[in-house]
C-alpha positions in Angstrom: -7.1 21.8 -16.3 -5.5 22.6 -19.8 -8.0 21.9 -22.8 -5.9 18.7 -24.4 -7.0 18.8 -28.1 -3.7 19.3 -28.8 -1.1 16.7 -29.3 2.1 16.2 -27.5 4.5 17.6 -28.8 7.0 14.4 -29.5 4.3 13.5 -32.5 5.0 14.9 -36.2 1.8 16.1 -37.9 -0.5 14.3 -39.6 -3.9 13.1 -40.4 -4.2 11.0 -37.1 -6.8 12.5 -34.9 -7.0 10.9 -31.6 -4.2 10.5 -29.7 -4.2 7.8 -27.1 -1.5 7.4 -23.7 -0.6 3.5 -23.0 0.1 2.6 -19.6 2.1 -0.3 -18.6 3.4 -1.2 -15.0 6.2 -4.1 -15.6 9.2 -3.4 -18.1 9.0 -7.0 -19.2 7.0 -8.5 -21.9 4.7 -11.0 -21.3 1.2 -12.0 -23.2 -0.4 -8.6 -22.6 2.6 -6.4 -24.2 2.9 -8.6 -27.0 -0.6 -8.4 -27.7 -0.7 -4.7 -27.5 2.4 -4.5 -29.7 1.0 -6.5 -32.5 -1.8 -4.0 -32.8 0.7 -1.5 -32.7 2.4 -3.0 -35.6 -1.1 -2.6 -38.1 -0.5 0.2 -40.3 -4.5 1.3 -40.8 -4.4 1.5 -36.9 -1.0 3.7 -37.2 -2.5 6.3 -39.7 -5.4 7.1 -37.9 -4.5 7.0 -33.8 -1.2 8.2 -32.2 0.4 6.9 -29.3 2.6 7.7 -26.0 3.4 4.6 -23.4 4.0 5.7 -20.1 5.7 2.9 -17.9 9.5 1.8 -17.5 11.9 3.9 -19.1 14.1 0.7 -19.5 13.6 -2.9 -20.5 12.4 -5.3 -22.8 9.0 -3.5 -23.6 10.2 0.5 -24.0 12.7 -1.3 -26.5 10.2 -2.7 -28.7 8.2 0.6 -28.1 10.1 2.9 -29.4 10.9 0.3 -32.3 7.7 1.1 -33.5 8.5 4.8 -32.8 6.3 4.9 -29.5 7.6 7.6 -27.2 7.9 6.6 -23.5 7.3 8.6 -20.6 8.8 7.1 -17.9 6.0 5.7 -15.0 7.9 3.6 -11.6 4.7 2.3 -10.3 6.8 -0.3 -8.1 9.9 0.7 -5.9 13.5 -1.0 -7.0 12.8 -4.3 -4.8 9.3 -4.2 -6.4 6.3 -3.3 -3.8 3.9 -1.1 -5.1 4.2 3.0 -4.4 1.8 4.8 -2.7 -0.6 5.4 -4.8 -0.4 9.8 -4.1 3.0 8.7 -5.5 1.9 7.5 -8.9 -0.7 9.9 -9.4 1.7 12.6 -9.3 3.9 11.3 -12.0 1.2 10.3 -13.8 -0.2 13.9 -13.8 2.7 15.6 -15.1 2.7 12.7 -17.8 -1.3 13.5 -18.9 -1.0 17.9 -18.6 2.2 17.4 -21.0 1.1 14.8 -23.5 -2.4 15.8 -23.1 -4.0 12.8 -24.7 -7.8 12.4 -25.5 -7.5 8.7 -24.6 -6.4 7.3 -21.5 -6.2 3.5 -21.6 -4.3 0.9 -18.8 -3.4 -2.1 -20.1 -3.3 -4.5 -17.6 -6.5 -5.7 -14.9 -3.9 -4.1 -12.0 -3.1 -0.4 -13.9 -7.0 -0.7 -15.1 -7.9 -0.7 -10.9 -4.7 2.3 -10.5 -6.4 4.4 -13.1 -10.0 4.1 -11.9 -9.1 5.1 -8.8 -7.7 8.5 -10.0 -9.9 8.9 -12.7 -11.7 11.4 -11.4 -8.4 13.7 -11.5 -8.4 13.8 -15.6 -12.3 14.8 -16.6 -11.7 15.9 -20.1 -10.3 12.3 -20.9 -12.0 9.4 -22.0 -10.2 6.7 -19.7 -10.4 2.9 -20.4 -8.8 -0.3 -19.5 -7.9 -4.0 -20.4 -8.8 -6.6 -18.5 -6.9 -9.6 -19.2 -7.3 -11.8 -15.6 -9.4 -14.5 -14.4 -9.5 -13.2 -10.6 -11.3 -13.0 -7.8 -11.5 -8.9 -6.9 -12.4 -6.9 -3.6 -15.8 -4.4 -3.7 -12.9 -1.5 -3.9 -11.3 -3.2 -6.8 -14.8 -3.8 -9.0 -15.7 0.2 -7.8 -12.6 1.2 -8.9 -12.8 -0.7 -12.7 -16.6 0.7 -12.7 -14.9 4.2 -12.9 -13.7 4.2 -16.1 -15.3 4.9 -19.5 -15.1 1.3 -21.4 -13.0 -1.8 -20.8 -11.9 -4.4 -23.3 -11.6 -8.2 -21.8 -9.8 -11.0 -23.8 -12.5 -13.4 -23.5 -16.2 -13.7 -23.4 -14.6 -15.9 -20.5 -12.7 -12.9 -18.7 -16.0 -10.6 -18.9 -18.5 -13.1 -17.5 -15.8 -13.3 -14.8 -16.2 -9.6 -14.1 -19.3 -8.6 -14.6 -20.7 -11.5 -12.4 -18.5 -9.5 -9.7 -20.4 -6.1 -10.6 -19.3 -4.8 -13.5 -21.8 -3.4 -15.6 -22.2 -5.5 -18.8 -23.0 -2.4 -21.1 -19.5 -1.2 -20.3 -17.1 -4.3 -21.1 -16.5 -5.1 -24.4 -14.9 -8.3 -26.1 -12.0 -8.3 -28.2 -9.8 -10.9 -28.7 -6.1 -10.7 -28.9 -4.7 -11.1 -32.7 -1.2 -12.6 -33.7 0.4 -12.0 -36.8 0.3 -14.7 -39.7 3.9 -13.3 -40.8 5.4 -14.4 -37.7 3.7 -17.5 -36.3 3.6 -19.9 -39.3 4.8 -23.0 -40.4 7.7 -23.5 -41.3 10.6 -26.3 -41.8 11.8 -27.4 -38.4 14.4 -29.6 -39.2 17.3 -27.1 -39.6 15.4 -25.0 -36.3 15.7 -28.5 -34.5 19.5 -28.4 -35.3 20.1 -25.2 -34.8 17.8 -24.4 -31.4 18.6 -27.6 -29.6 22.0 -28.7 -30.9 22.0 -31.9 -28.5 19.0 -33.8 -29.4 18.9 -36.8 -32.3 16.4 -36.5 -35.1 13.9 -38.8 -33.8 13.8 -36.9 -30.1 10.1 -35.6 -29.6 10.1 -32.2 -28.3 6.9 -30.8 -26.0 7.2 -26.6 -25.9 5.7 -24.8 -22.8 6.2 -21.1 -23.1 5.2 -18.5 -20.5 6.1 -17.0 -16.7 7.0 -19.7 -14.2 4.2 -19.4 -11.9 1.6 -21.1 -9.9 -1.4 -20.5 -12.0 0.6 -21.5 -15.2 0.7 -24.9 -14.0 4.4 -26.0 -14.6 4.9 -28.0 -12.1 2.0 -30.3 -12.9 3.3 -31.1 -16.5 7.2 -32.2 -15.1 5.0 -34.1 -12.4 3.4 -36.2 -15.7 6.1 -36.3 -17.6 8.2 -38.1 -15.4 5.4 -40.6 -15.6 5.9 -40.8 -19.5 9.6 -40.9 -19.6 10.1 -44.5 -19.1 8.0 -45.7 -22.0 9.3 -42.5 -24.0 12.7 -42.4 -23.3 13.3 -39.7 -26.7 11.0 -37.2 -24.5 12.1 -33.4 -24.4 10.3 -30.5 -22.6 11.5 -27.5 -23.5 10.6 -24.7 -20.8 10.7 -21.1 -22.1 9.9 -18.4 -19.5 11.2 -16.8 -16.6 9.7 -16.3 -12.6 9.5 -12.6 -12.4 8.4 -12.8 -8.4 10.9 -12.7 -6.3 8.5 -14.1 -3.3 9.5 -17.7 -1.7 7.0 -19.7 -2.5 7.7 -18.4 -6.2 11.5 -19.5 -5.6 10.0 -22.8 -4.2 7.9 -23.3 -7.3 10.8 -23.2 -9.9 13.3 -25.4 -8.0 10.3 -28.0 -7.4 10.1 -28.0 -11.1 13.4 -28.9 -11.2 13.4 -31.6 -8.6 10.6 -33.4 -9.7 13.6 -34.8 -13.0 16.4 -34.6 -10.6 14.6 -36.9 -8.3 13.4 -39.2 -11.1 17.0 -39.4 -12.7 15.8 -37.1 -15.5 17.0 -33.3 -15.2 18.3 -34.0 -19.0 14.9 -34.2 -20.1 14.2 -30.5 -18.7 15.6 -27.7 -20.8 14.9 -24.4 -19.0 15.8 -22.1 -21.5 14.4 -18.9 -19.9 13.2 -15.5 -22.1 13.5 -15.9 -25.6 12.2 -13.7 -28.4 11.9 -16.3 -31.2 9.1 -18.5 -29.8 8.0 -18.1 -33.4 11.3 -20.7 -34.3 10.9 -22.5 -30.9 6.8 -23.5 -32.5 8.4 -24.5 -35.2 11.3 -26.8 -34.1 8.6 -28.5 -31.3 6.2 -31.2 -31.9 3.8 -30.3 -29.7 2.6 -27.1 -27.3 1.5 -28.1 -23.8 -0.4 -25.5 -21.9 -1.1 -27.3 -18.3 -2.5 -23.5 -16.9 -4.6 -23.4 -14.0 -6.2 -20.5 -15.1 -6.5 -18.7 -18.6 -8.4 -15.6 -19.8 -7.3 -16.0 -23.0 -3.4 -17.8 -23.8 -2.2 -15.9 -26.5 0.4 -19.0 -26.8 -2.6 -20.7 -27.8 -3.3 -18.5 -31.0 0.8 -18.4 -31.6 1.0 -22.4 -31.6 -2.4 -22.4 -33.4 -1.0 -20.6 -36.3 2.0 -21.9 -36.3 0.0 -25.5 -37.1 1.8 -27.3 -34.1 -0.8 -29.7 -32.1 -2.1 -28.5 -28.4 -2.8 -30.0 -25.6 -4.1 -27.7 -23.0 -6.4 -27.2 -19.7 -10.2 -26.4 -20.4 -9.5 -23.2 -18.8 -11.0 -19.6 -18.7 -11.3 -18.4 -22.5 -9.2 -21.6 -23.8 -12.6 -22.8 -25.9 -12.9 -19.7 -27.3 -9.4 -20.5 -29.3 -9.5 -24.2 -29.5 -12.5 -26.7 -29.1 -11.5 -30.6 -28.8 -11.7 -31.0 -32.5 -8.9 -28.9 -32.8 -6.7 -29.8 -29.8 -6.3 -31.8 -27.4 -8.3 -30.2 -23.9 -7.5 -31.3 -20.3 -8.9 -30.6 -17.1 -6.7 -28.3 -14.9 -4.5 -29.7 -11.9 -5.2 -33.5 -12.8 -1.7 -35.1 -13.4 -3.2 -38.0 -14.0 -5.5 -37.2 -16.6 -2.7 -35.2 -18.7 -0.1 -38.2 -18.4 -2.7 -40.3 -20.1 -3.4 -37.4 -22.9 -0.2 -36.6 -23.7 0.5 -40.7 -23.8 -2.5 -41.0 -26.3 -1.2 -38.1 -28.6 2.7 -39.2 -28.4 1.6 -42.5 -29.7 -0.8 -40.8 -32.3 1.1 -38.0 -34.0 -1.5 -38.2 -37.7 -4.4 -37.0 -35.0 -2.6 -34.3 -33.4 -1.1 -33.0 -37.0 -5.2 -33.4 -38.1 -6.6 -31.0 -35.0 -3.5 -28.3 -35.5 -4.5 -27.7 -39.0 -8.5 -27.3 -37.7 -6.8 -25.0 -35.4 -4.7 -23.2 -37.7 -7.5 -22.1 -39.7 -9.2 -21.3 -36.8 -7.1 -18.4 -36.1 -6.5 -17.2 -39.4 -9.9 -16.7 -39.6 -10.8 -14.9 -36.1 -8.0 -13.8 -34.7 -6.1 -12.0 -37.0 -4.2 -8.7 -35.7 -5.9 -6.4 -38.6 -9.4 -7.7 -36.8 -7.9 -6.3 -33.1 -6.6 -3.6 -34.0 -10.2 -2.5 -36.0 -11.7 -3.2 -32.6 -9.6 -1.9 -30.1 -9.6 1.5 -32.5 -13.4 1.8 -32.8 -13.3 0.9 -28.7 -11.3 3.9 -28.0 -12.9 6.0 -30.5 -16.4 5.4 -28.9 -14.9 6.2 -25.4 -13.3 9.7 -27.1 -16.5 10.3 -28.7 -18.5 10.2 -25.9 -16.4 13.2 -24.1 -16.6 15.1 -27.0 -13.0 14.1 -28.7 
């Protein structure tokens, strides 16, 4: 193959020196993108390390990518009704992507492209190849052989490495380094001209509960409606506000959202639900709530745990995956997963006790500001990539 000290053409010179290729499967942006795209956005990362993404051409995520003057190379790893391609399929665009930007860093940045470019690692020797791992998940032999392939990985969580490395991984390889968010963005702020503004319908003294993320299974949706409805007749002013879409198309997905729904309908109570879908000002949506309920079933690390954090509003969330690695129950308010019961009482407790909940957001906010900032992640995902460049001789 083509020596690739060189960089890709698309990049103006400068006094960067390692040049690292992004790949991302899914156009949309969920915690994972906006993570990456935060350390994007630090300017000591940006002067020393370039970047190319290679993933959809279109879509949420090349937008914001090219914001931050990333060039995209376009990658389909899923067909138009999205199944996965044949894997000879991917490789081949992926190979015309690697010989023309000829990066010294590969690095997937999802658990599912980390597997994808183990597999083919073999096909791109002079590159130091690394992945994210940013699932709580039970793998196949093929799937932990595959990960072991590449140079270094980076999990979320103490949480999310434990998880894999007690499935095989070598320890040695798997780094930890937590996700940062930006101070800039997720602060406080005012809410009462947000409330107005965001949620038009609602009087003053309305209590608003935020949930943001995909509608799915393992976010655990379904069992917050299934305690609120217990709640709403002894808090009548109660509001969930639901921001997040289903991305799968599969029927027990479909089945999932609409038995969101019909747990209000069925109570009488579907104006109490406010589905408001995708939205790219959560940071206003923090601010105009009163609290952030995160009812996941399982969690490497919620990076709308270190948004709400920062933003000072009060948590309550499932003792899940790398949730205590954020929050502890001095700073919010912690849950076991799948219990209904259990988080109708909790959420009763801190409705009728708002000084607490203001008390453990604060411990939370500085919390974050002090170990999760996005200048700290972007440090450690640089050093992480050049360590893996350094050992092929980058």
């Amino acid at each position: 193959m083509q020596s690739r000290h060189h960089h890709a053409p698309e990049h103006a010179p400068g006094s960067a020196s390692l040049h690292v290729l992004l790949l991302f499967e899914f156009p949309s942006l969920s915690g994972g993108e906006h993570s990456m795209l935060a350390v994007l956005d630090d300017q000591k990362l940006r002067a020393h390390l370039l970047f190319t993404a290679a993933g959809p051409a279109d879509g949420p995520l090349a937008a914001r990518l090219r914001e931050r003057a990333v060039p995209v190379r376009p990658l389909s790893v899923r067909t138009g009704v999205g199944t996965r391609r044949p894997v000879a399929d991917v490789f081949q665009q992926l190979d015309r992507i690697v010989r023309t930007v000829r990066p010294d860093v590969i690095h997937a940045n999802s658990l599912a492209m980390s597997r994808l470019l183990g597999e083919l690692r073999n096909a791109w020797p002079d590159c130091a190849c690394t992945g994210h791992l940013r699932d709580i998940m039970k793998l196949s032999g093929r799937a932990v052989n595959h990960l072991g392939c590449l140079d270094r990985l980076a999990a979320v969580s103490r949480a999310t490495r434990d998880c894999h490395v007690q499935q095989g991984l070598d320890p040695r390889s798997v780094d930890v380094i937590y996700n940062g968010v930006d101070p800039e963005r997720f602060r406080t702020r005012s809410a009462s001209g947000l409330r107005r503004r965001l949620l038009p319908g609602l009087d003053p003294d309305d209590v608003v509960l935020l949930t943001v993320g995909q509608i799915c299974l393992r976010k655990g949706q379904l069992d917050l409606a299934r305690a609120l409805v217990r709640l709403l007749p002894t808090h009548e002013n109660l509001h969930w506000i639901l921001l997040g879409e289903r991305y799968s198309g599969k029927a027990e997905s479909v089945d999932y959202e609409q038995q969101i729904h019909s747990v209000f309908a069925d109570a009488g109570r579907s104006r109490h639900l406010w589905c408001m879908g995708w939205r790219a000002d959560v940071q206003q949506w923090m601010n105009a709530a009163d609290c952030l309920v995160h009812p996941a079933r399982q969690e490497p690390l919620g990076r709308v745990l270190l948004e709400a954090a920062a933003s000072e509003l009060p948590i309550v969330a499932t003792d899940v995956g790398g949730t205590r690695e954020i929050v502890d129950d001095r700073s919010a308010v912690l849950v076991p997963a799948g219990n209904v019961d259990v988080l109708a009482e909790s959420l009763d407790r801190c409705l009728r006790d708002r000084q607490d909940m203001n008390r453990r957001a604060r411990r939370a906010a500085a919390t974050v500001r002090r170990s999760f900032s996005v200048s700290a992640a972007a440090a450690a995902l640089s050093n992480f990539w050049i360590r893996a460049a350094a050992a092929h001789g980058r």
